[in-house]
C-alpha positions in Angstrom: 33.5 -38.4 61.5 36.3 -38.4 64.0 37.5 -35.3 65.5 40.5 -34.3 67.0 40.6 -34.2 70.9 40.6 -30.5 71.6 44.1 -29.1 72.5 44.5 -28.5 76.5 46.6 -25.1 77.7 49.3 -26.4 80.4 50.0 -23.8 83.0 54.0 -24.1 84.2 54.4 -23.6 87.7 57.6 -22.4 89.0 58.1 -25.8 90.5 57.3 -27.7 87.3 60.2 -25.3 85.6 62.4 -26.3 88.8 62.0 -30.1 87.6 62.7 -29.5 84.0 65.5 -27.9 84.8 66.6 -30.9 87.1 65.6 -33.6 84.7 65.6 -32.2 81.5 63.4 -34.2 79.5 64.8 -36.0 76.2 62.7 -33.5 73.5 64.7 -30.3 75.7 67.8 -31.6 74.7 67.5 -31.2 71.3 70.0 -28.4 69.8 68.7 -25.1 67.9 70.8 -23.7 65.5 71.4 -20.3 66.5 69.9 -17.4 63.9 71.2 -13.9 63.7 68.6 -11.5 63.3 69.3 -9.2 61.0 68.7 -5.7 61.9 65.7 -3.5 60.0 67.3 -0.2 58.7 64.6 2.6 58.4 64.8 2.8 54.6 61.7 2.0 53.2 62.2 -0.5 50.6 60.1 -0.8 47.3 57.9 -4.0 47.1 59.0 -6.6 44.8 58.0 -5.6 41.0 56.7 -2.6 41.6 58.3 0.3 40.4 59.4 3.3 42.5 58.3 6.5 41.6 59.7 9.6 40.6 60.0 12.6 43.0 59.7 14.4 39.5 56.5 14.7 37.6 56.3 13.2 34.1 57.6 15.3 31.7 54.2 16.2 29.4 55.0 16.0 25.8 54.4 19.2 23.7 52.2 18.9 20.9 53.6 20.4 17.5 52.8 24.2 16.6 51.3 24.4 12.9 53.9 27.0 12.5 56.0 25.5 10.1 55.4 24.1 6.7 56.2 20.8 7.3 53.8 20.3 10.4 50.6 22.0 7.9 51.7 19.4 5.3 51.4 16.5 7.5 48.0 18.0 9.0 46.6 18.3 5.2 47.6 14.5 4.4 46.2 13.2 8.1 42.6 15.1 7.1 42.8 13.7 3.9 43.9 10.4 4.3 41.3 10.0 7.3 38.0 11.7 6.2 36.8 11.7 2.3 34.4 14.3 2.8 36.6 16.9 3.8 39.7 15.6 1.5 37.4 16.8 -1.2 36.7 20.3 0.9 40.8 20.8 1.3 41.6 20.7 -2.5 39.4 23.5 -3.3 41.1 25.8 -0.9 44.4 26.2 -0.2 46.4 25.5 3.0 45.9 27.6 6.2 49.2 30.8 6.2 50.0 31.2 9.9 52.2 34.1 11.0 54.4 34.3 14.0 52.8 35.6 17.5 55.2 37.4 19.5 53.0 37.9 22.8 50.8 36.2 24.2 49.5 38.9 26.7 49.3 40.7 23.9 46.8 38.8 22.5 45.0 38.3 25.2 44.3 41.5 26.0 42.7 42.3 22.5 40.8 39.6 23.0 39.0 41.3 26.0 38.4 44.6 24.6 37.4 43.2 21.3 34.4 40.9 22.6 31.3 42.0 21.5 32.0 44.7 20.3 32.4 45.5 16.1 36.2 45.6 14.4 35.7 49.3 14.0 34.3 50.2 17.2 36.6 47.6 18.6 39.8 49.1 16.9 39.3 52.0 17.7 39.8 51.2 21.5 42.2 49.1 21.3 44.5 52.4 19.8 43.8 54.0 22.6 44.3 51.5 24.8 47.7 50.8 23.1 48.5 54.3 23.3 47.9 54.5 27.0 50.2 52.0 27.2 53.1 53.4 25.1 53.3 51.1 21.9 52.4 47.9 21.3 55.9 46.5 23.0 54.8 48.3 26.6 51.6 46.3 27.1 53.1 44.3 29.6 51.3 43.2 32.9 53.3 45.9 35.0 52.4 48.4 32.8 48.5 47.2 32.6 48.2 46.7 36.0 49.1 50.6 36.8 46.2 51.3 34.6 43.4 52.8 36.4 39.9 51.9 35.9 39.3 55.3 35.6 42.1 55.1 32.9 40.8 52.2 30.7 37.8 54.1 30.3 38.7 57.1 29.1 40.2 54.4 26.1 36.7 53.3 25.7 37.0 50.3 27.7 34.0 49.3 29.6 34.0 49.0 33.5 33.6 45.2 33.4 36.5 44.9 30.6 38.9 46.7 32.7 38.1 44.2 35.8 39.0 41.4 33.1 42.1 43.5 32.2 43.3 43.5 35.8 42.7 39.8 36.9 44.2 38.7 34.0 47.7 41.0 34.8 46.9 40.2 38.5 47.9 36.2 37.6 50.7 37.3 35.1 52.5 39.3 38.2 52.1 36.6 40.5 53.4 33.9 38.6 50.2 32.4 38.2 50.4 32.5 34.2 53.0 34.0 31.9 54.5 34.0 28.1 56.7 31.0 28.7 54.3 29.1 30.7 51.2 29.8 27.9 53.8 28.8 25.0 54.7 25.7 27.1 52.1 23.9 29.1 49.5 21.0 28.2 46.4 21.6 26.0 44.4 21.0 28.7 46.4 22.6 31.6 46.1 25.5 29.5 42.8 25.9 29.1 42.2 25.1 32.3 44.4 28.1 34.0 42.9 31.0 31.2 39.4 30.1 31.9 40.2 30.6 35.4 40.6 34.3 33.9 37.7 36.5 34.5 36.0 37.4 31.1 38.0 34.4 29.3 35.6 31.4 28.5 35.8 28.5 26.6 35.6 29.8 22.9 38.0 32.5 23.7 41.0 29.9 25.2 39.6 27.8 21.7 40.4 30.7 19.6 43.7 32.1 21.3 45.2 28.3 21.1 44.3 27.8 17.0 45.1 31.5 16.3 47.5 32.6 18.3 49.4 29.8 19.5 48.9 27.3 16.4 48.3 24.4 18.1 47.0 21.6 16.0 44.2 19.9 18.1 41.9 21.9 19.4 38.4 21.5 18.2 35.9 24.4 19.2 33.1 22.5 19.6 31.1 25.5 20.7 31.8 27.6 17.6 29.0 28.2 14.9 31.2 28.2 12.3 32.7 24.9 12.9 28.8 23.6 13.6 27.5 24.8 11.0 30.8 23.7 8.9 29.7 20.2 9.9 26.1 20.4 9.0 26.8 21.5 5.4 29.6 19.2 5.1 27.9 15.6 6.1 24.1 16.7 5.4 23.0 16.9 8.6 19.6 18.1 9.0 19.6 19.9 12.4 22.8 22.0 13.4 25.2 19.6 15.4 25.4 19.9 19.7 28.8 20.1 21.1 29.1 16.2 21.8 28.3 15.4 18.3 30.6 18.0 17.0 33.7 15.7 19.5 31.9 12.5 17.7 31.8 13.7 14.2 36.0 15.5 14.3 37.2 12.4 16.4 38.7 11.0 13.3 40.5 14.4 12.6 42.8 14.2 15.7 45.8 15.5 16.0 45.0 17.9 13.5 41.1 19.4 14.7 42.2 23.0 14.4 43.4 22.1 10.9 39.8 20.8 10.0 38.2 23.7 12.1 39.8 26.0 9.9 38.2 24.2 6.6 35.3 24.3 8.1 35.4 28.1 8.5 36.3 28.3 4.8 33.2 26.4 4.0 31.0 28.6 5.3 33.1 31.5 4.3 32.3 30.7 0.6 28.6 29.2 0.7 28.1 32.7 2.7 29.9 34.7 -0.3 28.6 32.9 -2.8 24.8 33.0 -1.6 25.2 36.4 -1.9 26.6 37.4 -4.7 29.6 38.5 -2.7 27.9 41.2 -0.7 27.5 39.6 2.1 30.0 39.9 5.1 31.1 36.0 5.7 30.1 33.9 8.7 33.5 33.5 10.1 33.3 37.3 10.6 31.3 36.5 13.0 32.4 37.1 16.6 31.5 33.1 17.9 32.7 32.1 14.6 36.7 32.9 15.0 36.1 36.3 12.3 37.8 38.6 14.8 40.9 36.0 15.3 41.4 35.4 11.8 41.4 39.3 10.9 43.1 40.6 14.2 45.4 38.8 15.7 48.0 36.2 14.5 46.1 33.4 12.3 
C-alpha cells in the first residue's frame, strides 16, 4: 500500500520573504474576500435547544387538604375504586369528620407534652401549661420561649420536654419554621424541617400532617394501628414491616391517610367487639394515632 510522502516544514528566511515580495508568485496573487469579524459580547448565550433556566425555583404544587367534603368524597371513590378489600371495609363505617385546626404550634406543642404519657395525666399538664401561658390564644413561640425550664416544670412538664419546647420556639422565632410555612410547604419538605425538631420523630410529623393538617397522602408506615390494619385486612400471617406496609398502600395514593384512617377503624372495632366493648380500642394507643384522634383536630 502506497503512502503519502511525509509533509516537510519550510522555514522562511527574511530573504526568501524579500523575493516573494519582489516576484510574487502566481498562487499570492489570488484575492481573499475580506471578513468582518464580528465582535463577542460578554452575554452568555443559551446553547441551541436547550432551555434556560429559571432564576426562580419551581413552584411545588400543594396537595389538597381533606378538609372539605368534596376532597373526602373523591378520596372514598379513589379507595374504592382501587382496592376491593377495603371498598368492602369503607361501607361499614362511615366517612372520616375533620374539624378545622387553627394553629399549628399549637398543636405541636401538645404533641410534646402528651408523649408517653396517659390522656389524663397528659391533660392535666397540658392545663397548666396553657395556663402558664395565658389561654389557649397566647401559646405563641414568644410567649413559650420566655418560659423557664424551671417554669414548665412546675406545669408538670419534664426536663427533657421543656428542651423539646424550647428548640421547637427557637426555629419558630428564627424563621426557621412557622404557621404559614407548615400550612404551605411540600409533604416531604415538611417532614423533613419538624423532624429536625428535637423530640419530633417520624410518627409524630405522620400524625400532626393526617390530624392536624388533613393532608391526604401520608401513610404511617411505622404505626401499629395501620400495621396491624393491614394484617387483618389481607390475611397476612406475620404483622407487616414498614417497606411492605409502602408496597401493600401503594395503590391507595393520593389518598393513604384516607385508608390509614380505615385501617384505624378496623382495629377499633375487632378490639371492641373482642371484648364485649370493655376494652379500651387500639387506636387509643399512643403509636396508634389514639391521642390525635381524641386531642387534637382529627
Amino acid at each position: 500500500m502506497n503512502h503519502p510522502p511525509p509533509q516537510t516544514t519550510t522555514i522562511t528566511t527574511r530573504t526568501t520573504v524579500k523575493k516573494l515580495r519582489e516576484n510574487p508568485t502566481p498562487s499570492s496573487k489570488i484575492p481573499f474576500q475580506s471578513r468582518k469579524i464580528r465582535k463577542l459580547t460578554t452575554t452568555a448565550t443559551a446553547v441551541d435547544n436547550e432551555p434556560t433556566k429559571s432564576p426562580h425555583p419551581p413552584l411545588i404544587k400543594i396537595p389538597k387538604s381533606l378538609s372539605t367534603k368534596p376532597e373526602i368524597d373523591a378520596a372514598i371513590n379513589h379507595l374504592r375504586a382501587s382496592d376491593p378489600l377495603l371498598a368492602a371495609l369503607i361501607s361499614t363505617h362511615p366517612p372520616p369528620k375533620l374539624s378545622p385546626c387553627n394553629s399549628p404550634f399549637l398543636s405541636l406543642t401538645k404533641s410534646i407534652i402528651f408523649q408517653q404519657l396517659a390522656t389524663k395525666a397528659a391533660n392535666s399538664i397540658y392545663t397548666r401549661f396553657v395556663s402558664l401561658c395565658g389561654t389557649h390564644s397566647d401559646v405563641v413561640p414568644n410567649t413559650v420561649l420566655s418560659l423557664t425550664p424551671q417554669k414548665l416544670r412546675e406545669t408538670g412538664v419534664s426536663a427533657r420536654k421543656a428542651s423539646y419546647l424550647h428548640d421547637l420556639t427557637d426555629k419558630f422565632s428564627t424563621g426557621f419554621l412557622s404557621d404559614t410555612l407548615i400550612l404551605t410547604v411540600d409533604d416531604e419538605t415538611l417532614f423533613r424541617m419538624l423532624t429536625s425538631v428535637k423530640g419530633i420523630g417520624p410518627w409524630s410529623v405522620h400524625m400532626f400532617m393526617i390530624f392536624s393538617l388533613h393532608r391526604p397522602d401520608v401513610l404511617p408506615v411505622g404505626d401499629l394501628g395501620v400495621r396491624k390494619g393491614l394484617q387483618c385486612l389481607y390475611g397476612l400471617k406475620d404483622l407487616p414491616k414498614p417497606m411492605q406496609v409502602e408496597q401493600i398502600c401503594e395503590k391507595w395514593r393520593p389518598y393513604r391517610s384516607v385508608g390509614s384512617w380505615f385501617m384505624w377503624r378496623l382495629m377499633e372495632a375487632k378490639t371492641t367487639k373482642g371484648n364485649n366493648g370493655n376494652a379500651q380500642s387500639v387506636v387509643e394507643d399512643d403509636q396508634s394515632g389514639g391521642f390525635w384522634k381524641k386531642n387534637l383536630c382529627f
